[in-house]
C-alpha positions, 0 to 999 in steps of 0.5 A, spaced: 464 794 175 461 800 172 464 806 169 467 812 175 462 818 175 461 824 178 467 827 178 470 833 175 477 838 176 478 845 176 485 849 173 486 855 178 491 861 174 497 858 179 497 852 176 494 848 181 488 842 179 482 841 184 479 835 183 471 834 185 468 827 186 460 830 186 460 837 189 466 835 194 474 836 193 477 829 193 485 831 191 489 837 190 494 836 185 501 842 184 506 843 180 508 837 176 503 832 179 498 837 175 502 837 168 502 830 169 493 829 171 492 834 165 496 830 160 493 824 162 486 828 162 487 830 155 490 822 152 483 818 156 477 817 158 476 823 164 472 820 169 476 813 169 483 818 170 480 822 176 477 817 179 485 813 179 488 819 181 484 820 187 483 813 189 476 812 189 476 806 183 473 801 187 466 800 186 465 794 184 464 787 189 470 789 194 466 794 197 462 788 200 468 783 202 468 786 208 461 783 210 462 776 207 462 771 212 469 768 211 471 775 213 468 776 220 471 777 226 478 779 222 
């Protein structure tokens, strides 16, 4: 599975963090959620972090599950 990339986060002056996912807004965090994101941001790996919190962690073999034969007609 490869590392997240593209991914990038905003903090407005109300304390509101917007998470981008290449250009695009992907999640909108507030109040305590976003104290939560920054800490994280600060303790680990940034991409790794955003690509958790906006659900967009699956990039490896289970994109494709869906066209494997024993998975037809499900």
């Amino acid at each position: 599975m490869s590392a997240p990339t593209g991914f990038a986060y905003r903090r407005r002056g109300d304390g509101t963090v917007v998470i981008t996912h290449r250009g695009k807004a992907a999640a909108t965090l507030r109040g305590a959620r976003a104290a939560k994101f920054l800490d994280e941001i600060a303790a680990g790996d940034e991409q790794l972090v955003m690509a958790r919190w906006t659900g967009a962690y699956k990039f490896g073999n289970e994109l494709q599950a869906g066209r494997h034969p024993r998975n037809q007609g499900r």
